[in-house]
Structures are given as C-alpha cells and as structure tokens.
N, C-alpha and C positions, 0 to 999 in steps of 0.2 A: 504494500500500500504506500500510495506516495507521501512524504512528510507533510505537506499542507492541507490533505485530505484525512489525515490522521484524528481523532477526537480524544480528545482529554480526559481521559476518569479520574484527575490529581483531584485529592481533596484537601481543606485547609482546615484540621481538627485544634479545635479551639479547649483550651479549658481553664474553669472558674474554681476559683478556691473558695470552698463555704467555712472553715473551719480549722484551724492550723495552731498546735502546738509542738512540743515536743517530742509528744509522742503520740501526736494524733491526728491524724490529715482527713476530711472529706474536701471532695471534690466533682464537680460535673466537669466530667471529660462528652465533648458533643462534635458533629461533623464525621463522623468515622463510623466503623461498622466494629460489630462484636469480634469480628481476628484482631484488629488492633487490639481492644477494648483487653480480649484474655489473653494477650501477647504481650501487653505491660504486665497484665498481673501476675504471669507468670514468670517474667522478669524479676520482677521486685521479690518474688518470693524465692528465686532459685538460681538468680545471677549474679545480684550484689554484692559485691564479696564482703565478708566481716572477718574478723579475730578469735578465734577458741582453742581454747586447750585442747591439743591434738596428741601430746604422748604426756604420760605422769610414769617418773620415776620413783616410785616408792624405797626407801633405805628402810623404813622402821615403822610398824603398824600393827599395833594390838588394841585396837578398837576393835568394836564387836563388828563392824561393817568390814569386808573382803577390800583387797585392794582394787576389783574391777569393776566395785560398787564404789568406791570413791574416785576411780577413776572418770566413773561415768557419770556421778553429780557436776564434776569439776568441768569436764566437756559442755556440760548442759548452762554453766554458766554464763550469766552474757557478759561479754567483756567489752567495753567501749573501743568502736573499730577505725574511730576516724585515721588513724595512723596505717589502717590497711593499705592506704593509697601507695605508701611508701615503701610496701614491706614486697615481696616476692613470694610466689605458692615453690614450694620447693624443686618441681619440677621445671618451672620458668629461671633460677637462677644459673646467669650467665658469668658473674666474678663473685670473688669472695665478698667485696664490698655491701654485695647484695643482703639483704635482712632478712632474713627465712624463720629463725627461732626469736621469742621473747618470752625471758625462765622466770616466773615466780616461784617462791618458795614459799613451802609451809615448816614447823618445827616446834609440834607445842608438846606440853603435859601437865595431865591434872593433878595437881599435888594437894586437894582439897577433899572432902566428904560431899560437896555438892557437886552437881552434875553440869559440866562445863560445855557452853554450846561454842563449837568451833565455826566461826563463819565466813565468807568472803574479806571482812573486814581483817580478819588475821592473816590473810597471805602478804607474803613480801613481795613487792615489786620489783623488778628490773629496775636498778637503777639509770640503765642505761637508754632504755624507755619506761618510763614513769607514766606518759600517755595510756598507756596498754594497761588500763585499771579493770577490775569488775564494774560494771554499773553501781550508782549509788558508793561508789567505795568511803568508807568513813564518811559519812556526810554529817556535816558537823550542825545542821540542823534535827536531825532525827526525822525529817519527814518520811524516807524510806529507809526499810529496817535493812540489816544484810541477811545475806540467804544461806541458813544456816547447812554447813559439808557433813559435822559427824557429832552426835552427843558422845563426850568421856564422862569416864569417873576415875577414883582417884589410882595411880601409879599408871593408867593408861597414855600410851603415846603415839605421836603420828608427825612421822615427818617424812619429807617426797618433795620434791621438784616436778612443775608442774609448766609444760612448754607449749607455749600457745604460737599458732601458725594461723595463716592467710586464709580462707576457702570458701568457695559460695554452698550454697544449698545444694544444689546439682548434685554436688558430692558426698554431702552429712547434712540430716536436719539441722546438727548444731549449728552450722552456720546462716541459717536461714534469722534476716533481720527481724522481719514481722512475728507475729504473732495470729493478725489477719490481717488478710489483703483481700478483699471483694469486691464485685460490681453486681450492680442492678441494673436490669434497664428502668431507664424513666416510665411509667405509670401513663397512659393516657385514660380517664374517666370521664364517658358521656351518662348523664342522669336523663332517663326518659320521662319527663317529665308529666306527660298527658300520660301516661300508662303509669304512672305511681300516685298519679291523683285517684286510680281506680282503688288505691287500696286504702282502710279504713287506718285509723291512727295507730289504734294500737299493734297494726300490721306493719305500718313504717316503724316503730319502735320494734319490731321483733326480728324485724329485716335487719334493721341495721346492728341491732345486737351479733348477728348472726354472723358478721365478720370479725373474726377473732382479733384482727389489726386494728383496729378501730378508725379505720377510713371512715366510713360513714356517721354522722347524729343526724337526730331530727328535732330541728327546731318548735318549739314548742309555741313561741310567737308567731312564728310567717305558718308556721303546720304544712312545712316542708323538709324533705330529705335532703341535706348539704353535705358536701362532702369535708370532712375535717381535715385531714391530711390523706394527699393523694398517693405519698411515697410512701405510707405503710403499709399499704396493700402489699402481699407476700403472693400474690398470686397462685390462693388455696383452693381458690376460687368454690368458698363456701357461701357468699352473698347468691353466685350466680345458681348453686343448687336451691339454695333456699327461694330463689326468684319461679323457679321452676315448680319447686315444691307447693308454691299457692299460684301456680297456675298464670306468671306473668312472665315468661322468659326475657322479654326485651325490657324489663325497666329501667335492667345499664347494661355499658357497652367497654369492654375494659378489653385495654391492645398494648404489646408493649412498643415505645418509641424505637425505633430500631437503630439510630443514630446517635441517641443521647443513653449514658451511663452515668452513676450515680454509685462514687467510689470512695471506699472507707480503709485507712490503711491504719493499723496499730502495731506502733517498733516496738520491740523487743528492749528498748534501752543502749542498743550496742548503738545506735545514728539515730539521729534525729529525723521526725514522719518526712520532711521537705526533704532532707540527704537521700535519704530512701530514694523518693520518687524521684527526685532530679537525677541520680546514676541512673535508674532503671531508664530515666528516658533516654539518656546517652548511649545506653547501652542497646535500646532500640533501634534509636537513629543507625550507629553505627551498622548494626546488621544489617539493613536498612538498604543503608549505604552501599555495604561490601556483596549484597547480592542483588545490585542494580549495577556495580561493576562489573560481578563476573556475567550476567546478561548481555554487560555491551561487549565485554568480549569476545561473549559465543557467536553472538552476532556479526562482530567483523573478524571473525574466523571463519565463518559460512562463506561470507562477504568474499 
C-alpha cells in the first residue's frame, strides 16, 4: 500500500491522576484499549525491578524457627529499592565496579526471661549503602511498626548475613513492588426511566438494594432511582437479575467503556505508587519502541 494512502490507527492515550501518595496511586488511564491497559499492569507488577534478600548466610541459629524459614521471612521483606537503579542483577554485571550484593547483618541474643521480638529494625546495614534499608526502618516517629523475623527467649541466638540483590517479579514474587495493581473498565449506566416509573416505591427500594455495590439509591424527594456512584458497580450484575426477576428487563443498560480504565496501584513500600508507575511506563515505551524497530527492519529486509 502506498504511504499516502496509508490510515493511521496511532492513538494519543491520555491519563488523569485522581489520587496520589506514597503509597497509593489511582488513576484514569483513557484513549487506548485493554492490551495496553493489562500490559502496564503487568508491567508494574513483574518488571520493575526492586531490592531483596536473595541469599542469607546463617553462622548460628537456635531459634525455634529453621534456617529456611528465616530465610524466607527475610526474602519476603521489602527493602526500599530506589538504589536499584544503580545496582546490576548478577547476571548483567560487566566489571567488578558493578554493585550486585548489599550485606546486612543480623547478631542478637536473648539474655533475658522475657521473650525478645527480633525485627527489621535490628538488622545492620551496609555501611557502604545505607540506602538499601527495610521499609519503615527505625522510624523514629512510630507510625509504622517493624516486621517482626523470629520471637527468642533466653540463651537463644541468631546470627546470619543477609545479601540482598537486584530482581523484578518475572523472576520471584519477592521482588514484585505492589501489592495490587488493577484496572477496571469505566462503568457506562443508562436509567430507563419510563420503564422504572412502572414500578411501585417500595420496588425501587428493593431494586436498588439488590446491588451489593451500592451504585444505585432512591430518592425519597424527587421518588426517583439515581445512581450514587457509577464506579462501584463490580459488574455482578445482580440489579440486572433482579430487573428480570419482576419482570422489567430494560430499566438499565450497563456496558463497559472500552477505552477508559480506572487504575488503583498499592506499593509494597520498596518505591513510591508514582516510581512504580512512571518505570512501568518507560518500561512500556521502550518495548514499545524496540518492537516497532525490529518491524522496520523486517520490512527493509523484505525490501
């Protein structure tokens, strides 16, 4: 086909941020269709790379927990990853200069009759990255606690080196940022309104009961069915049985938007919700990118 006779299917996907903290991102992503839509989120959830304990050295361990059950709390910890950027997955390093390991250490014992909880807050850092913390590490407000590795008691000990590395999700849940990452599509809700006049009041109140999300009330003044929130619908589509059920099928019309998504992302603590999603879109892009290159290539290799 010749280039000026060509049609454009580019689209310009646009998105709104509703909600943004730390550790908490909603968003309407809109312009694009569902491959994009589950092609971020499954980005964010499996390619971002973060920070975790990947090998623990145990020297000395008589806690009543095995070493490959504290191995495996210490993995599960989030470790704050913004330093990721810097560091190398071991099989990527090319000179020694490269950063592949950062070693904490642990080294306690109970020398007490009460029962001693050992927690994030007692590992020792690398002094040579100090970045590379657990989440919350000593927070010297107390709003978040630390997350307790192994209860002792007394004459019991535990000491191990604990070597955290590069990795995305792809490869071990632990490295995975979130917590959750989801999309909805956007909710479109038509009320038919001449066909809900047909039913009596306390049949609008039973209707609208009957969705467990609570999209629908009925106003009690105008003595109309309105929709309260059109994004709770969970599309269980229990109104639309119940609509059935007394014999009015069409008194709404519920479709999902096919363009617009409605996206909730909760970190982990290792990066902040905005880190998260901004790699994940770089990380789209690039692929993006790199296989609209290998395209043009195939192309003028044909050529």
């Amino acid at each position: 086909m010749d280039v000026e006779h060509r049609v454009s299917h580019a689209r310009v996907p646009t998105l709104k941020i509703r909600k943004l903290t730390n550790d908490y991102a909603e968003f309407v992503l809109s312009g694009t269709d569902a491959s994009i839509a589950n092609a971020l989120r499954r980005v964010i959830i499996a390619e971002v790379p973060t920070i975790s304990v990947d090998l623990v050295e145990v020297e000395n361990n008589t806690t009543v927990l095995n070493d490959e059950f504290i191995a495996h709390r210490l993995g599960l910890v989030p470790l704050v990853s913004d330093f990721a950027a810097r560091m190398c997955r071991p099989f990527e390093a090319t000179s020694d200069t490269d950063i592949i390991d950062v070693s904490m250490t642990l080294d306690v014992k109970c020398t007490t009759e009460t029962t001693l909880y050992i927690t994030t807050d007692d590992l020792v850092l690398d002094a040579n990255y100090p970045d590379v913390r657990p989440a919350h590490y000593q927070d010297a407000t107390g709003a978040e606690k630390p997350i307790v590795l192994v209860k002792m008691r007394k004459n019991q000990e535990l000491k191990l080196t604990a070597v955290a590395r590069k990795g995305i999700g792809k490869d071990h849940a632990k490295w995975i940022p979130v917590a959750t990452a989801v999309f909805q599509y956007m909710p479109v809700i038509t009320i038919n309104d001449a066909l809900m006049e047909e039913l009596s009041e306390a049949e609008k109140e039973e209707w609208c009961k009957s969705d467990p999300s609570g999209t629908f009330k009925y106003n009690q003044l105008t003595r109309r069915v309105e929709i309260e929130d059109a994004e709770r619908y969970r599309y269980d589509n229990e109104c639309l049985a119940k609509a059935e059920e007394m014999g009015h099928p069409g008194i709404v019309s519920i479709r999902q938007k096919q363009d617009e998504f409605i996206f909730r992302v909760e970190s982990t603590g290792v990066l902040t919700a905005e880190t998260i999603v901004r790699q994940a879109l770089d990380i789209l892009l690039d692929k993006i990118n790199a296989l609209g290159s290998a395209v043009r290539e195939a192309q003028a290799a044909e050529e």
